[in-house]
One Martini backbone bead per residue (centre of mass of N, CA, C, O) as a GRO file, in nm:
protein
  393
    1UNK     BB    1   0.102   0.035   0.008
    2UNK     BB    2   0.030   0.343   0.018
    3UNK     BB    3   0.082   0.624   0.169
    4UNK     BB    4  -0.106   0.786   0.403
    5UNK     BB    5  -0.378   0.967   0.530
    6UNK     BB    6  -0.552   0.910   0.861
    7UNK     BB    7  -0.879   1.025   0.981
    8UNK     BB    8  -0.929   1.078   1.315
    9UNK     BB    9  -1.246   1.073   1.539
   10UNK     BB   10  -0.998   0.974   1.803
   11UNK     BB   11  -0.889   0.915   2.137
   12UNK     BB   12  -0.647   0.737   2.347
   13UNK     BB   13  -0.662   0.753   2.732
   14UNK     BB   14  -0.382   0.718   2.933
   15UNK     BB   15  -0.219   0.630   3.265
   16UNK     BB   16   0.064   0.723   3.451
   17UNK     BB   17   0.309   0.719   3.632
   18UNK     BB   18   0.636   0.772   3.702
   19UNK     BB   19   0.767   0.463   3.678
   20UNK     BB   20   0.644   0.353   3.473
   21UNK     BB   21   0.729   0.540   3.225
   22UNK     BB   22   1.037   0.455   3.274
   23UNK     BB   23   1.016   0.148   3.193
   24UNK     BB   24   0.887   0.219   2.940
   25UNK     BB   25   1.134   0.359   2.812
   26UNK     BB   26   1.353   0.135   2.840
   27UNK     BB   27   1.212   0.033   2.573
   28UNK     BB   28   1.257  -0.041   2.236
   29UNK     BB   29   0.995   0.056   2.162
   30UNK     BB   30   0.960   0.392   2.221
   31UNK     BB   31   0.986   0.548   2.012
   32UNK     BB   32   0.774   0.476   1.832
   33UNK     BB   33   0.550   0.528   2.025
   34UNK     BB   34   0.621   0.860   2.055
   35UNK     BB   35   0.507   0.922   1.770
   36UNK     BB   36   0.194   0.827   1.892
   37UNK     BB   37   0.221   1.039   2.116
   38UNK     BB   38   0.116   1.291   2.427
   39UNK     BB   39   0.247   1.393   2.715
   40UNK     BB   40   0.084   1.447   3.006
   41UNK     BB   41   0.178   1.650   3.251
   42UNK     BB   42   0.001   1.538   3.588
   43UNK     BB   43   0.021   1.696   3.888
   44UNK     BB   44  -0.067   1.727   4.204
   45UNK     BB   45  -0.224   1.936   4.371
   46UNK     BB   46  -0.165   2.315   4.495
   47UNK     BB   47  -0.468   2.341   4.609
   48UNK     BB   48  -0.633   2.359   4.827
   49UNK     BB   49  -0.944   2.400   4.707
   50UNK     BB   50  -0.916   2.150   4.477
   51UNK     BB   51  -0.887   1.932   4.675
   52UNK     BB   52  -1.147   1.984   4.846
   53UNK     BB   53  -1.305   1.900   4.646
   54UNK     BB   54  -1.271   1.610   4.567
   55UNK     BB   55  -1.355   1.493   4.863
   56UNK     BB   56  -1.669   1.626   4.817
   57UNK     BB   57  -1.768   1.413   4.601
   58UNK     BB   58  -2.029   1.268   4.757
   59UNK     BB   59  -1.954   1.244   5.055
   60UNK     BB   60  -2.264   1.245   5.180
   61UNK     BB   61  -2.334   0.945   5.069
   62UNK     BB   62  -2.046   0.775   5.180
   63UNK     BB   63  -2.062   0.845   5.560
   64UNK     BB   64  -2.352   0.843   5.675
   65UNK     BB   65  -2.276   1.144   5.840
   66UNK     BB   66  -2.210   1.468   5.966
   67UNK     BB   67  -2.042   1.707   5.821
   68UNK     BB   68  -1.783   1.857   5.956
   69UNK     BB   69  -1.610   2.201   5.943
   70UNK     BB   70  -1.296   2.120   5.779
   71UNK     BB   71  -1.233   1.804   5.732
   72UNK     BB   72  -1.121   1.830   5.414
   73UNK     BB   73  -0.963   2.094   5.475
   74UNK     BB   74  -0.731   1.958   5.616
   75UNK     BB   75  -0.659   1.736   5.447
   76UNK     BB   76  -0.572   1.927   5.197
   77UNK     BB   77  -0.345   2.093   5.353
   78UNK     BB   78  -0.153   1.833   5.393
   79UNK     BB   79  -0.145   1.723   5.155
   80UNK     BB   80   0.038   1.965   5.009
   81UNK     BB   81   0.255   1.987   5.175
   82UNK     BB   82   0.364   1.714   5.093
   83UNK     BB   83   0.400   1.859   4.756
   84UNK     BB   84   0.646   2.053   4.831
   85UNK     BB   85   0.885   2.208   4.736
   86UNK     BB   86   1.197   2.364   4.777
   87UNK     BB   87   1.334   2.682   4.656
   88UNK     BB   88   1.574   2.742   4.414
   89UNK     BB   89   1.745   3.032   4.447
   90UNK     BB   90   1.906   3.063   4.239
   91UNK     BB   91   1.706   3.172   4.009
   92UNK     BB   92   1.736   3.424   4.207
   93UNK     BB   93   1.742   3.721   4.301
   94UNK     BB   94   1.822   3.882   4.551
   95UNK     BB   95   1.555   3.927   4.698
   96UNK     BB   96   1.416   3.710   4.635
   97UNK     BB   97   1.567   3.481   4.739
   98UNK     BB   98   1.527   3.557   5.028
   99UNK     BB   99   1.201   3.518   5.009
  100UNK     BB  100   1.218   3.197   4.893
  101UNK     BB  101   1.443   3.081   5.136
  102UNK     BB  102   1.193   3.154   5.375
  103UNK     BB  103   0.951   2.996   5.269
  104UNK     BB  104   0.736   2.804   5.397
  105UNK     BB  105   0.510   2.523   5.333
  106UNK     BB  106   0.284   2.714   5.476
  107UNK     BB  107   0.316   2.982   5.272
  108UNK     BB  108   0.316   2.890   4.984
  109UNK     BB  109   0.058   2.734   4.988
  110UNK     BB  110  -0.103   2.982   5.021
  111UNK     BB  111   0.025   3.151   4.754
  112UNK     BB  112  -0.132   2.960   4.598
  113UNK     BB  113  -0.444   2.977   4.674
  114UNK     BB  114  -0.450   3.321   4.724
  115UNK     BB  115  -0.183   3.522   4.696
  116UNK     BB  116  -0.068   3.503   5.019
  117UNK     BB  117   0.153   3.713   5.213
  118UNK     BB  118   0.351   3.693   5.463
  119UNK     BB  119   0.289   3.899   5.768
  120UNK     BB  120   0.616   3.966   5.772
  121UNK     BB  121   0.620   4.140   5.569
  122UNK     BB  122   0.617   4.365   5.380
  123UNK     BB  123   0.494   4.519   5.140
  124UNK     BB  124   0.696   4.514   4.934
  125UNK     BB  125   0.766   4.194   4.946
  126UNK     BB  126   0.493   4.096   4.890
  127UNK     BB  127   0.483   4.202   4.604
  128UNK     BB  128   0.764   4.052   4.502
  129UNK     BB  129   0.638   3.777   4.559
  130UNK     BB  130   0.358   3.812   4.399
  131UNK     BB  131   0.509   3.900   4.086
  132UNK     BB  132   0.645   3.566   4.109
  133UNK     BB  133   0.477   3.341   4.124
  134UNK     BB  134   0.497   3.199   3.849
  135UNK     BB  135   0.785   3.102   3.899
  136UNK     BB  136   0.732   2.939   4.149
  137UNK     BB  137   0.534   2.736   4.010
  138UNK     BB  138   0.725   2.663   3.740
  139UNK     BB  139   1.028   2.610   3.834
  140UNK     BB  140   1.019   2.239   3.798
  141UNK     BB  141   0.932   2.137   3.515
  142UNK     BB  142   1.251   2.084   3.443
  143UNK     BB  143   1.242   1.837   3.681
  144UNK     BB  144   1.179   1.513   3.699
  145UNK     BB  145   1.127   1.620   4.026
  146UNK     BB  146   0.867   1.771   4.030
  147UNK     BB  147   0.637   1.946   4.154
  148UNK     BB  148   0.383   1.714   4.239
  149UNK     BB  149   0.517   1.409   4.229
  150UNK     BB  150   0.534   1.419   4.539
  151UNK     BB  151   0.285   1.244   4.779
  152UNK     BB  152   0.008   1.249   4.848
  153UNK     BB  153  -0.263   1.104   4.752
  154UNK     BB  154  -0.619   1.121   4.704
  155UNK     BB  155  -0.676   0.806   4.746
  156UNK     BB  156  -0.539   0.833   5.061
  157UNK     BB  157  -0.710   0.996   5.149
  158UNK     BB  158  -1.015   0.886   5.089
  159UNK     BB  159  -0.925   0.674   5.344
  160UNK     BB  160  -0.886   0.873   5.550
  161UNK     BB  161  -1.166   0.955   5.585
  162UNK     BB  162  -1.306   0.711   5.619
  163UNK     BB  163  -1.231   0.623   5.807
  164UNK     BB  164  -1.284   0.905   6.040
  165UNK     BB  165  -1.612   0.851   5.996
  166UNK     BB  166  -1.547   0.538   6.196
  167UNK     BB  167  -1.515   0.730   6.451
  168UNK     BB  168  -1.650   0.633   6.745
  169UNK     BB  169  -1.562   0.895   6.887
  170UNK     BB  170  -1.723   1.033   6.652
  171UNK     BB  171  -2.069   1.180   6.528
  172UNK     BB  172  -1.888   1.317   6.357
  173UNK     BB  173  -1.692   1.446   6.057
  174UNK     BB  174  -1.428   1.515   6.173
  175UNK     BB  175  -1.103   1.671   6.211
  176UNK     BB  176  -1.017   1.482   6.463
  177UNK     BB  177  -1.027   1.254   6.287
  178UNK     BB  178  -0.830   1.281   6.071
  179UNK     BB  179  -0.592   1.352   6.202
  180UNK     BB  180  -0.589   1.070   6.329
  181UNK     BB  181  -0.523   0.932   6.072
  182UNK     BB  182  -0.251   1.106   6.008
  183UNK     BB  183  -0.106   1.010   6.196
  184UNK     BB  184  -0.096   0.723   6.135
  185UNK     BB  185   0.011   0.727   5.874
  186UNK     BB  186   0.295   0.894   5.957
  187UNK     BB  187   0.409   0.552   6.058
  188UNK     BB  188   0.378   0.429   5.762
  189UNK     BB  189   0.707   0.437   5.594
  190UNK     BB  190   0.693   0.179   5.438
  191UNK     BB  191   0.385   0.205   5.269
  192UNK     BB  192   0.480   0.562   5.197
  193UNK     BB  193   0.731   0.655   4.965
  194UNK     BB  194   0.717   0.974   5.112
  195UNK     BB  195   0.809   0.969   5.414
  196UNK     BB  196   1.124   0.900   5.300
  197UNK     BB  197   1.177   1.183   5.285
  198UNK     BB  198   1.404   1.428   5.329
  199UNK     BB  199   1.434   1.674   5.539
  200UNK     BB  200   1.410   2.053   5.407
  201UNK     BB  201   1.322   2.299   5.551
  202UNK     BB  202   1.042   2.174   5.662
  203UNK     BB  203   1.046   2.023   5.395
  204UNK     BB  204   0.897   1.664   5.436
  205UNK     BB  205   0.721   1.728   5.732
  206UNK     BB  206   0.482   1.548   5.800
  207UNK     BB  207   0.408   1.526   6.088
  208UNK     BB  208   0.413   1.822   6.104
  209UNK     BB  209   0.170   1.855   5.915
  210UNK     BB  210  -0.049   1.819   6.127
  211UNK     BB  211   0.017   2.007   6.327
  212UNK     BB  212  -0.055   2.274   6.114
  213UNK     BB  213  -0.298   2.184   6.047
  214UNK     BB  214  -0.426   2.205   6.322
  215UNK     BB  215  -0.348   2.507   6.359
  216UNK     BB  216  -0.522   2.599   6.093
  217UNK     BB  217  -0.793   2.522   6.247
  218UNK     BB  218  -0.788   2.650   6.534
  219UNK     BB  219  -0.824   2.941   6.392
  220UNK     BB  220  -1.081   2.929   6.275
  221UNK     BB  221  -1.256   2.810   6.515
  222UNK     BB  222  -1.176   3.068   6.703
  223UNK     BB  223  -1.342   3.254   6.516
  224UNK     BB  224  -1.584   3.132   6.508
  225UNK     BB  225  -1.671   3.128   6.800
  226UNK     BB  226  -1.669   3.408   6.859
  227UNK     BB  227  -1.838   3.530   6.684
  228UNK     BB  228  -2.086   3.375   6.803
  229UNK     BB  229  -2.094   3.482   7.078
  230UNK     BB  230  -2.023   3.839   7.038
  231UNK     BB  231  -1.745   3.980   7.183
  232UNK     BB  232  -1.748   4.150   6.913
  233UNK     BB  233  -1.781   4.405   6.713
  234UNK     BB  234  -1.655   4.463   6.385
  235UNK     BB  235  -1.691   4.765   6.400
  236UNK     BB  236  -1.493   4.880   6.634
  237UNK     BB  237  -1.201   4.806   6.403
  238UNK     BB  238  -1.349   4.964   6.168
  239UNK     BB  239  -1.332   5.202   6.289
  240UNK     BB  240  -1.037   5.258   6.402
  241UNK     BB  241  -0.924   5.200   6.064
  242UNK     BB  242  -1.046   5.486   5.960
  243UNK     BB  243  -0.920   5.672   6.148
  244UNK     BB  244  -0.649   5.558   6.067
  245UNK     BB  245  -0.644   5.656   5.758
  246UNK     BB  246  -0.703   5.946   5.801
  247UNK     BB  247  -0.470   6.061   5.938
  248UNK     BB  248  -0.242   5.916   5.713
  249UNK     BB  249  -0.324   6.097   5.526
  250UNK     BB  250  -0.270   6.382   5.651
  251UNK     BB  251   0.027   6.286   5.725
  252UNK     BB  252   0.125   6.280   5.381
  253UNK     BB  253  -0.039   6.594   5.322
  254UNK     BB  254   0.026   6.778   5.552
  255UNK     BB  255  -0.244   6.779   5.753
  256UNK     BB  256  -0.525   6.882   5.891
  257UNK     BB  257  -0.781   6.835   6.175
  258UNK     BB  258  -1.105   6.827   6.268
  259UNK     BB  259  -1.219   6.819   6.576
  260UNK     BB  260  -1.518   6.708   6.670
  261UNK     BB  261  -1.534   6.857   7.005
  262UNK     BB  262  -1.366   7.140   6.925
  263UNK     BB  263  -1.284   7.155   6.612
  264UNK     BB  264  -0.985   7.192   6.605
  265UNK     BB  265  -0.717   7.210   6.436
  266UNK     BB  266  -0.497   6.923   6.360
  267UNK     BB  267  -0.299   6.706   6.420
  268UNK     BB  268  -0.215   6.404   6.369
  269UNK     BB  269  -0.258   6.123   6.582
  270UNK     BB  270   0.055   5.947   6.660
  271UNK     BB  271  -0.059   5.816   6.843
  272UNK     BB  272  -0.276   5.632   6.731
  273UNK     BB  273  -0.133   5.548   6.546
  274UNK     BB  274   0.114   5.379   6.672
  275UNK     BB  275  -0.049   5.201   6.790
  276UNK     BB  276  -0.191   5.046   6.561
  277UNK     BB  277   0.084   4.949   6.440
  278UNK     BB  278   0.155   4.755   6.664
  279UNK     BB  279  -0.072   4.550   6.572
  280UNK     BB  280  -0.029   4.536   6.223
  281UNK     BB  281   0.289   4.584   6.205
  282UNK     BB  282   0.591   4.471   6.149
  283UNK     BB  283   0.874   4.506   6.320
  284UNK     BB  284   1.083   4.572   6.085
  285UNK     BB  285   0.938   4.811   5.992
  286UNK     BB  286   0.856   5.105   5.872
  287UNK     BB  287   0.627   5.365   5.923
  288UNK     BB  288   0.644   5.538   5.673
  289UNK     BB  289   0.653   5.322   5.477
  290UNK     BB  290   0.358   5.188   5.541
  291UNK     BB  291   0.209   5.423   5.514
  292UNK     BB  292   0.241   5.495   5.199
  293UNK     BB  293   0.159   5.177   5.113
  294UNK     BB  294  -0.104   5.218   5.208
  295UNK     BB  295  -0.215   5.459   5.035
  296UNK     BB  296  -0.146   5.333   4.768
  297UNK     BB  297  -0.338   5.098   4.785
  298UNK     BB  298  -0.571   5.263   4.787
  299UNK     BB  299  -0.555   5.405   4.510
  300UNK     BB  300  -0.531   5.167   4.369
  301UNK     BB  301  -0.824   5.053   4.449
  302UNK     BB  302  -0.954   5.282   4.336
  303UNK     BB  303  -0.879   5.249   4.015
  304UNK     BB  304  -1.015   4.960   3.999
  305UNK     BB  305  -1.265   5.075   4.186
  306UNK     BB  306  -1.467   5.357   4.082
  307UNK     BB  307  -1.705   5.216   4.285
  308UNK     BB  308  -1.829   5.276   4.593
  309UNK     BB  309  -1.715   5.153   4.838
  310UNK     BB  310  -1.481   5.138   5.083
  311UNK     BB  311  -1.307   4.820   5.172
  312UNK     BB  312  -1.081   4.749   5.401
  313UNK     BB  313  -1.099   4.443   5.464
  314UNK     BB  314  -1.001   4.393   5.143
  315UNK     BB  315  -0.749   4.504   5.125
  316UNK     BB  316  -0.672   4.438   5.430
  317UNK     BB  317  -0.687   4.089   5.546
  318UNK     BB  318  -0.434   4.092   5.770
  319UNK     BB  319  -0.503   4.362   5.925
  320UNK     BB  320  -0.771   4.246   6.050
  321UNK     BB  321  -0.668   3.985   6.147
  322UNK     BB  322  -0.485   4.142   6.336
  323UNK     BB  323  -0.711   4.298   6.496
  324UNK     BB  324  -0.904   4.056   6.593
  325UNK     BB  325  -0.704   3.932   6.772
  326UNK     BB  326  -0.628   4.142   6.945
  327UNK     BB  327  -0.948   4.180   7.075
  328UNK     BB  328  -0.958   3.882   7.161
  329UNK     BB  329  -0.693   3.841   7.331
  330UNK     BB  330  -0.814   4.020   7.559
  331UNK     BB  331  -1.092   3.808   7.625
  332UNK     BB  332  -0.991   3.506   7.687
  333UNK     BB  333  -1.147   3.456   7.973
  334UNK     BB  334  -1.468   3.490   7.833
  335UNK     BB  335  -1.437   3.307   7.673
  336UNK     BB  336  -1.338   3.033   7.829
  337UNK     BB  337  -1.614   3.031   8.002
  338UNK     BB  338  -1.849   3.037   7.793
  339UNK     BB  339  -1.720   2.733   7.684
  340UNK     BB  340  -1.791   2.595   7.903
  341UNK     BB  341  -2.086   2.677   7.946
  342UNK     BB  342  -2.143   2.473   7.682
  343UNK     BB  343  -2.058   2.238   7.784
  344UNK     BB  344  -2.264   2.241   8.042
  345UNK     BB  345  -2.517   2.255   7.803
  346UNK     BB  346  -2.447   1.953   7.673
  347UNK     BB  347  -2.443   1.809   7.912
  348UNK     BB  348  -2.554   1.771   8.295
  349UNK     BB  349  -2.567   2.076   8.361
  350UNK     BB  350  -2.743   2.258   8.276
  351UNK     BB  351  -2.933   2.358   8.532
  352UNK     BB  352  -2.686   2.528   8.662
  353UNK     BB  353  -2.803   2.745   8.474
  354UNK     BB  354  -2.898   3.022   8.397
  355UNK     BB  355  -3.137   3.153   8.202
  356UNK     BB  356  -2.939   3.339   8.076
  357UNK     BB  357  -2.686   3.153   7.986
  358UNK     BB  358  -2.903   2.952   7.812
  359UNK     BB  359  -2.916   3.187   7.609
  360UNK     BB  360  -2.628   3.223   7.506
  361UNK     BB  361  -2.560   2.914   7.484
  362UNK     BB  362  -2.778   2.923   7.193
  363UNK     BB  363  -2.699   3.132   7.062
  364UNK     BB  364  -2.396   3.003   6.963
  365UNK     BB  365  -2.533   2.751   6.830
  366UNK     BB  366  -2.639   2.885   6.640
  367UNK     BB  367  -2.452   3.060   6.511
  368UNK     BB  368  -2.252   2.788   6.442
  369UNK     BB  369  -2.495   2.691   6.222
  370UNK     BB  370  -2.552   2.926   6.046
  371UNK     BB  371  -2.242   3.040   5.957
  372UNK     BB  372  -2.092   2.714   5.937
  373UNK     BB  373  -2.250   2.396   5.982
  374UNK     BB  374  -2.288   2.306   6.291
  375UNK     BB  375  -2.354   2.098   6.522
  376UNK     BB  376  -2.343   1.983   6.854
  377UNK     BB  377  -2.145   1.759   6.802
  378UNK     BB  378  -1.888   1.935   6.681
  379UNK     BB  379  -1.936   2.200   6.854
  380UNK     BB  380  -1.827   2.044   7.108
  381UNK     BB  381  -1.553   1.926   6.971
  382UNK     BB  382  -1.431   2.180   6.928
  383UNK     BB  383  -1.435   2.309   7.178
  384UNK     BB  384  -1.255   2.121   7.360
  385UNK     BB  385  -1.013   2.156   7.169
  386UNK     BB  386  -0.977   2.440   7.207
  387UNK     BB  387  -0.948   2.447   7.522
  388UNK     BB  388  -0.699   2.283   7.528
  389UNK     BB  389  -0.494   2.426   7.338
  390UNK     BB  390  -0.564   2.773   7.391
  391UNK     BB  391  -0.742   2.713   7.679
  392UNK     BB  392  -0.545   2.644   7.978
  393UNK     BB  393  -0.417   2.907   8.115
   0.00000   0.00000   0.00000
C-alpha cells in the first residue's frame, strides 16, 4: 500500500504513574511509540481549594453521618503541604533569593491558593513576592523530580476521610478525626514512600504537617466560635481603622484635621497612629514607609474600582485579621468561661445555668450552625478541643 493520511475522529487516553513511565522508557520500542503518543504531565493539585473539592465530591452520601465544618479542609491541607518542595533559590535574584529561601512550605501553600503573602513580609517584600508567583509556580517544570511528583495521593486521602468517618468517638466526620488517621498514616513509613523523603528546611516533614494542619484548623475554629459568642463587634475595629487611615492621608499630605469634639484644626494623632501600627504592622517595618505603602494601596484600589464605597477589610486582609486577634486576645478569660458554659449546657450540667446564660449559649450555638454548619455534636467537639489547645492557662 502506498502512504497515506488517515483521518481519525477519535483519541485514546491513558494514564501512568511516572515509575511506570520510566520502564516503559526503558523498552526498546518506546521510540516508535513516542512518535503516536503526547505525554501530557499532570502533577497532584498544589491549592488547597482545588484538592477540597475532590474530597467534597459526593461525600455526603459515602460516610452516612454529618460532615463537620473544615474536616475535608484539613485533609486538604496536609495533602498539599506533602507536595511542595523547597525553592531553588539559585534561580532569583537577589531580593527574591531572600524571600523565597525563607518561605516555609505552609507560607507557600497560602501563596498558591489565594495569592496571600506570608504577614512577616513588609508591603514591599509582599508585593516582590507576589509578583514572581508564577516563577515560583513553574519553578520545577523542567526538572525530572518536579513538585507536585511526589507527596500524598487523592486516593490515600479519601481512604484518611473514610477511615476518620468511621471513628467511634466522634458522631460526626470531624477535623479530629482526619488528624488522628493522619497522624497514623505517618507511622507508616514502609507503606508510603512519600514519608521516606529528607525533610529539607521544614519541606517533606509530614509528621510536623500533621501539627500545622491542626494549627490552621484552630485558627479558623477560634474566630468561628468568637464570632459566635458575639464578644465583640467587628464594626468596633472598623471604625478604629477608617480613623486610622484618615489620619494616614491627613499625615502623608501634611494636612490637619478637625478635632470632632472642640471643632479646632489639629495635627494628626501620632499616638493613635502609633498604637495602631503597633498591632497590626511587622516588627521589621518602618513606619513611614508603612503609612506611604497603606495609602499607595488605597489608591490602587480605588483606581481599580471606581464606584462604591471603600471596604478596607478587602484591601487589607492580613491587617483585619491581625486586629480582630488582637481584640479578641484582649477577651480570652471571657472566651474561655463561655466555652465552658456551653460545654456545660451540652453536658449534664444544663439546670446548674443561669436562664440567662442559657439563652448566651443557645445564641452561640445558633450562630455556629447558622455561620458555618456545625451541629451540636461537632460543635461540642471543636469548643473542647479549642479549649485544651488554646485556653488551657
Amino acid at each position: 500500500m502506498n502512504h497515506f493520511l488517515l483521518h481519525l475522529d477519535s483519541v485514546l487516553i491513558a494514564s501512568s504513574n511516572e515509575k511506570h513511565l520510566s520502564a516503559f522508557k526503558e523498552m526498546g520500542d518506546f521510540a516508535s511509540f513516542k512518535g503516536r503518543i503526547e505525554l501530557v504531565r499532570v502533577p497532584y493539585l498544589r491549592r488547597v481549594q482545588e484538592e477540597q473539592r475532590v474530597y467534597e465530591f459526593r461525600l455526603k452520601e459515602t460516610v452516612g453521618k454529618h460532615v463537620a465544618p473544615h474536616a475535608t479542609w484539613v485533609a486538604a491541607v496536609w495533602a498539599v503541604l506533602t507536595r511542595l518542595k523547597k525553592p531553588v533559590t539559585d534561580r532569583y535574584k537577589s531580593d527574591l533569593k531572600k524571600l523565597a529561601d525563607h518561605l516555609t512550605p505552609l507560607e507557600k501553600a497560602r501563596l498558591y491558593d489565594d495569592g496571600g503573602a506570608p504577614d512577616r513580609l513588609s508591603n514591599q517584600q509582599a508585593r516582590e513576592l507576589k509578583k514572581h508567583l508564577q516563577e515560583l509556580w513553574k519553578e520545577s517544570d523542567s526538572y525530572p523530580n518536579y513538585e507536585g511528583r511526589t507527596g500524598a495521593s487523592a486516593r490515600e486521602l479519601k481512604t484518611v476521610i473514610s477511615n476518620a468517618a468511621q471513628n467511634p468517638g466522634y458522631k460526626c466526620l470531624t477535623p479530629q478525626a482526619v488528624l488522628e488517621e493522619l497522624e497514623a498514616l505517618t507511622r507508616d513509613k514502609s507503606v508510603y514512600e512519600f514519608l521516606q523523603q529528607e525533610v529539607v528546611d521544614g519541606y517533606h516533614d509530614h509528621e510536623e504537617f500533621v501539627r500545622v494542619a491542626e494549627g490552621e484548623y484552630l485558627d479558623v475554629l477560634d474566630e468561628e466560635v468568637r464570632e459566635a459568642m458575639g464578644l465583640i463587634s467587628e464594626k468596633q475595629y472598623r471604625t478604629m481603622f477608617e480613623r486610622y487611615v484618615l489620619h494616614v492621608l491627613a499625615w502623608t499630605r501634611g494636612e490637619r484635621l478637625r478635632n470632632p469634639h472642640t471643632s479646632e484644626m489639629e495635627r494628626p494623632d501620632e499616638e493613635m497612629m502609633a498604637q495602631t501600627e503597633s498591632i497590626v504592622m511587622a516588627g521589621s517595618e518602618d513606619r513611614r514607609e508603612f503609612r506611604r505603602g497603606l495609602i499607595s494601596a488605597v489608591g490602587a484600589h480605588r483606581l481599580e474600582h471606581t464606584e462604591g464605597e471603600l471596604d478596607y477589610s478587602q484591601i487589607f486582609p492580613d491587617i483585619f485579621r491581625h486586629l480582630r486577634d488582637h481584640f479578641f486576645d484582649e477577651r480570652k478569660r471571657t472566651l474561655r468561661k463561655n466555652a465552658e458554659k456551653v460545654l456545660r449546657f451540652l453536658g449534664d450540667e444544663r439546670g446548674q445555668l443561669s436562664s440567662r446564660e442559657q439563652q448566651q449559649v443557645a445564641d452561640t450555638l445558633r450562630g455556629m450552625q447558622e455561620k458555618s454548619g456545625y451541629c451540636e455534636n461537632c460543635a461540642k467537639d471543636g469548643i473542647v478541643l479549642l479549649l485544651s489547645k488554646r485556653y488551657t492557662d
